[in-house]
C-alpha positions as CSV (number, residue, x, y, z in Angstrom):
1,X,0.0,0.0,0.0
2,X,2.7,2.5,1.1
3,X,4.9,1.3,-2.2
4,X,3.8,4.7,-4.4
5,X,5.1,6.5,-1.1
6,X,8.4,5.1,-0.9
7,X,9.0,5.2,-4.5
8,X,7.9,8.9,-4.8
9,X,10.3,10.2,-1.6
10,X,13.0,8.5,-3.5
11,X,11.8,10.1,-7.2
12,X,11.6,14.1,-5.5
13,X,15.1,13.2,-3.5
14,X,16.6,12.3,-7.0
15,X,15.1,15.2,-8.4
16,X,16.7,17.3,-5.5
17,X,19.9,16.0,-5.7
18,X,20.0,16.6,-10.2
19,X,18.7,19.7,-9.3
20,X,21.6,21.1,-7.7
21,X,24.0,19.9,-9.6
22,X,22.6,21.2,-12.0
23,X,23.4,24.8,-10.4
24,X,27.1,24.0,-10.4
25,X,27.6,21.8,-13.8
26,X,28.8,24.1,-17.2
27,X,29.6,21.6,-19.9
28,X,26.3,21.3,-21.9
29,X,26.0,17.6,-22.4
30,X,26.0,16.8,-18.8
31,X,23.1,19.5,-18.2
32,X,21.5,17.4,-20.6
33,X,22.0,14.5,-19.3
34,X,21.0,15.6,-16.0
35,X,17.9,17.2,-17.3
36,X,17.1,14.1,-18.8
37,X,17.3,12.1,-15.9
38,X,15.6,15.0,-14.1
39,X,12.6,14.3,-16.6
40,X,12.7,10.7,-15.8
41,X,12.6,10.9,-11.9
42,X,9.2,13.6,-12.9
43,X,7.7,10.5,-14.9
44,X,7.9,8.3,-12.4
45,X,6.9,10.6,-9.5
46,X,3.9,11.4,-11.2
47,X,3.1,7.7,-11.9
48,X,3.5,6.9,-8.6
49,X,1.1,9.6,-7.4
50,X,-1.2,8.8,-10.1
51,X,-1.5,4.7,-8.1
52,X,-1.8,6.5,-5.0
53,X,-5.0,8.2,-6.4
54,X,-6.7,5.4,-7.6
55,X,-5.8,3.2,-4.6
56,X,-7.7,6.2,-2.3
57,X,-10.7,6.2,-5.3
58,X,-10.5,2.2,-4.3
59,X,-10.9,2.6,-0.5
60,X,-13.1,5.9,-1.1
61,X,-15.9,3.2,-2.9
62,X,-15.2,0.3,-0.5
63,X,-16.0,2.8,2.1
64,X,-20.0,4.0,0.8
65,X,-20.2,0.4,0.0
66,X,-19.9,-0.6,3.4
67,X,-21.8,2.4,4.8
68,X,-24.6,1.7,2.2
69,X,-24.5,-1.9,4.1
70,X,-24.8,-1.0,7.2
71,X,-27.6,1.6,6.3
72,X,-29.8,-1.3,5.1
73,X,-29.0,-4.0,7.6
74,X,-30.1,-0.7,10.3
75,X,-33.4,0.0,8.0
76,X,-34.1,-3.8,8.2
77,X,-33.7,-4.0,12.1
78,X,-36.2,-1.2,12.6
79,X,-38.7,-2.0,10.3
80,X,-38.4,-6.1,11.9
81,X,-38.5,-3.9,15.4
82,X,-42.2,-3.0,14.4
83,X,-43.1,-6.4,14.2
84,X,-44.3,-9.3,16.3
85,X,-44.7,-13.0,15.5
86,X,-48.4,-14.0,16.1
87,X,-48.8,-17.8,16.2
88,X,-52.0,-19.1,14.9
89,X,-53.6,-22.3,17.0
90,X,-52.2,-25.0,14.2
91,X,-48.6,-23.4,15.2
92,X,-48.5,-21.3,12.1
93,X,-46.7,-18.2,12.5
94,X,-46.8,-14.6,10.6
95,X,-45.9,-11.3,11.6
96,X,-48.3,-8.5,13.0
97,X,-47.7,-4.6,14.6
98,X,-46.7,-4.7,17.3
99,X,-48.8,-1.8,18.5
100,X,-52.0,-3.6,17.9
101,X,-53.5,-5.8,20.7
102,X,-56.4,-7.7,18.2
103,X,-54.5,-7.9,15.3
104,X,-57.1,-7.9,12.1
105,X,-53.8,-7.6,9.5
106,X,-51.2,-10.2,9.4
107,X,-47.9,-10.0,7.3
108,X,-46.0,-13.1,5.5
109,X,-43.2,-13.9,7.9
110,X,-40.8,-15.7,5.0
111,X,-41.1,-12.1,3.1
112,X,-40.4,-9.6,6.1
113,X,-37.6,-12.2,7.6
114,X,-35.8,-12.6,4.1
115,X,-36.4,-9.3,1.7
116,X,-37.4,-6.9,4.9
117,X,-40.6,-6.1,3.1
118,X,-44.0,-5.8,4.7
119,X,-46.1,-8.1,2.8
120,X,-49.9,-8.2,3.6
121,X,-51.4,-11.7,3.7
122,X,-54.9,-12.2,2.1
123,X,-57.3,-14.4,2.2
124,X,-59.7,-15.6,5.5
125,X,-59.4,-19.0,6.1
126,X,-56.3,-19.7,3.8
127,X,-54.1,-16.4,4.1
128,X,-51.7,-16.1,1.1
129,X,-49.0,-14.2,0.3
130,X,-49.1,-12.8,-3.0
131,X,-45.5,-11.8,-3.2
132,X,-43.8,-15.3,-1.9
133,X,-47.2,-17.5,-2.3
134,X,-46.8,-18.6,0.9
135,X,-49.2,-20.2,2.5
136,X,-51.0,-20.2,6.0
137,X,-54.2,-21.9,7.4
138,X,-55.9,-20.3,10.1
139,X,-57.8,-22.5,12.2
C-alpha cells in the first residue's frame, strides 16, 4: 500500500539532488543529461502519485459500499422492530404490529424475515402471500 510513497520520496530526492547539480555543472551535455534524468525521476513521480489516487478512489468506494450496508441492515432491524410473531392455533406463524393488541392484519413472515418487506397476507381462512405464495391456514 505504502509502495507509491516510498518510491515517490525517492523520485523528488533524485530530483533534488540533479537539481543542484545542476546549479554547479557548465559543460552542456551533462546539463542534458541531467535534465534528462531529471525528466525521468518527474515521470515516475507522477506515476507513482497517479496509483496513490486510484488506490484512495478504491478505498473511497469500498467505504459508501460498506456504509450503504450497514444503512440497510439498520433500516431492516427497525422495520423487523415494528413487528411481532403472532402464532396461529395449528402453530402457524406470521408477523403482526406490534402496536395492535387484536390484530385484524397479518404480514408473510418468509417475506419480512428474508427481503425486509411488509407483505400483507390475504385471504380468510387460507391467508396467502401474494409476493412469496406462501401459504397459512388459520384454524
Amino acid at each position: 500500500m505504502l509502495d507509491w510513497f516510498a518510491g515517490a520520496v525517492e523520485s523528488a530526492k533524485a530530483m533534488k539532488e540533479i537539481g543542484q547539480s545542476l546549479l554547479t555543472i557548465r559543460d552542456e551535455n551533462i546539463i542534458r543529461e541531467r535534465v534528462y534524468d531529471l525528466n525521468n525521476n518527474l515521470m515516475d513521480l507522477q506515476q507513482k502519485l497517479l496509483e496513490a489516487q486510484l488506490n484512495q478512489m478504491e478505498l473511497v468506494q469500498r467505504i459508501q459500499a460498506l456504509e450503504n450496508e450497514k444503512l440497510q441492515a439498520n433500516q431492516s432491524t427497525d422495520l423487523k422492530a415494528q413487528y411481532s410473531i403472532h402464532t396461529f392455533a395449528n402453530s402457524a406463524h406470521a408477523y403482526v404490529l406490534s402496536t395492535e393488541a387484536n390484530p385484524t392484519r397479518f404480514f408473510c413472515s418468509n417475506c419480512l424475515e428474508t427481503q425486509s418487506l411488509a407483505v400483507t397476507l390475504q385471504g380468510s381462512f387460507v391467508k396467502v402471500c401474494p409476493k412469496c405464495t406462501t401459504r397459512i391456514r388459520v384454524g
